[in-house]
N, C-alpha and C positions, 0 to 999 in steps of 0.2 A: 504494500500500500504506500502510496505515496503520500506525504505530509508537509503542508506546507506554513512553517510558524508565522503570523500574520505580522508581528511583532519585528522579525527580522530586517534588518537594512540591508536593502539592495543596494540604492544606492549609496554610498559615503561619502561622495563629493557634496550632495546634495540632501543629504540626510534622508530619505526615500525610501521608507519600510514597504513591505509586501503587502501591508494593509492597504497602504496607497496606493496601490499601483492594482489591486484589485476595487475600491472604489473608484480610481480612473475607467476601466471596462465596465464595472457596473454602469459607470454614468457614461457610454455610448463608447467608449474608447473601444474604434474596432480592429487598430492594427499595432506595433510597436510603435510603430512613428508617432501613435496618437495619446498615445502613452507617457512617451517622453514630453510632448506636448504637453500636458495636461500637468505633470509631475513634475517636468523639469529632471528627472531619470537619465542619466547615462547625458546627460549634455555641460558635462566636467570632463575627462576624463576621456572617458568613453569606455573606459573595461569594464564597466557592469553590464554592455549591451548585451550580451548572450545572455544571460542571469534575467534581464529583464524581460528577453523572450522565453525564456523560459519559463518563466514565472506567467507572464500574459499566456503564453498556452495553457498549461495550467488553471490557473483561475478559467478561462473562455473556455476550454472543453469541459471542466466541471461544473459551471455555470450553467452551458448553454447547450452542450450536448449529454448531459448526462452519463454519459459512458461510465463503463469499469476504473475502478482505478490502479489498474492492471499498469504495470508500467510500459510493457511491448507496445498496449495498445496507445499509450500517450505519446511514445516517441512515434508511431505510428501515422497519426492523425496531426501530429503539429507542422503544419506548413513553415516555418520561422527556424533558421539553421538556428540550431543549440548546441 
């Protein structure tokens, strides 16, 4: 099972918990770019950018499709290189 602590900072340049970055997708955020947008995420830096898609897959397929939380099936179904 995969778990995701909502608490955790993705980003550091930007102080940018996983909590954030899942009420970004909640509030329409539909791609990474929108993400970073919203949160200000990985636009320091930039090495949290895999983390943040990874994290946006994440959140969006457990949100929105429902699925297993199978890991095969998440690295599967996530469009966004992690």
């Amino acid at each position: 099972m995969i778990i995701m602590d909502m608490n955790e900072t993705v980003c550091h340049c930007m102080g940018v918990t996983a909590g954030e970055i899942k009420e970004a997708v909640e509030a329409g955020a539909t791609t990474v770019e929108a993400v970073q947008e919203a949160t200000s995420a990985g636009t320091g830096c930039g090495g949290c950018v895999d983390t943040i898609a990874m994290a946006y897959c994440f959140i969006h397929i457990h949100n929105y499709h429902q699925i297993s939380n199978d890991n095969d099936i998440f690295h599967l179904r996530c469009r966004h290189k992690i």
